[in-house]
N, C-alpha and C positions, 0 to 999 in steps of 0.2 A: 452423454448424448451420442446417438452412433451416426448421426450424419456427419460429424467433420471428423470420424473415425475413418469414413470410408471416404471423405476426398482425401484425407488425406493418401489412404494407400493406392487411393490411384493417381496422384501429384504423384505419387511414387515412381509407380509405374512412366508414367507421360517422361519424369526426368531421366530413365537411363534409356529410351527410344533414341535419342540421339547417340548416346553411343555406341548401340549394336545397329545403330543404323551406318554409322561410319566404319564399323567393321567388317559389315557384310556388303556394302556398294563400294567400298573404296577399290579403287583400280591400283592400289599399289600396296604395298607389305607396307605395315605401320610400324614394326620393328626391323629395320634394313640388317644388321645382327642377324637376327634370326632366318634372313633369307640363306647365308651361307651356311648355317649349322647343317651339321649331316642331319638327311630325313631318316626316321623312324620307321614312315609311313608312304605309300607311293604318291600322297596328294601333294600337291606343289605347296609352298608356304602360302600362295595367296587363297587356295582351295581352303586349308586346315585355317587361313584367318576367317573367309567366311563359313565355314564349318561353327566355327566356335563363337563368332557371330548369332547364329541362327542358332545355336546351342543352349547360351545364352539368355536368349530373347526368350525360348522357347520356357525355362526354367521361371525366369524370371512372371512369364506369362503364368503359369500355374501357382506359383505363388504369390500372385496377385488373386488369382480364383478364390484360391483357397482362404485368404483373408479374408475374400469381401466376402462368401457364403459362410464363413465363422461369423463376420458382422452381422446380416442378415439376420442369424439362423439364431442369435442372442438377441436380437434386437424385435424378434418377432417372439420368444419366448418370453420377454420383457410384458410384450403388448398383449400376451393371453390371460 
């Protein structure tokens, strides 16, 4: 059955919201380490934590897409 195929992958999605949500609002480095390492990159440590926050989020967003339109797109080929 592909309805608790697709809550499920959006349970999915809903559980790591909290994480890239604490990565990208938080006011402070979540690895205090990583504050001192040399940069790479001219973004401050807190910039590249929300960088990769929103980076993240974004990935994780498309492949959720992409799931549920797999589930759909069988689940409507099922129904023809």
């Amino acid at each position: 059955d592909y309805g608790p195929q697709l809550l499920y992958v959006l349970a999915i999605g809903l559980g790591q919201t909290p994480l890239f949500a604490f990565l990208t609002f938080s006011s402070t480095v979540f690895y205090p380490t990583y504050a001192h390492a040399m940069r790479v990159t001219s973004l401050s440590p807190l910039e590249d934590q929300v960088l990769g926050g929103v980076i993240m989020k974004l990935a994780a967003m498309l492949a959720t897409f992409y799931a549920v339109a797999f589930i759909f797109y069988r689940w409507y080929e099922k129904s023809r």
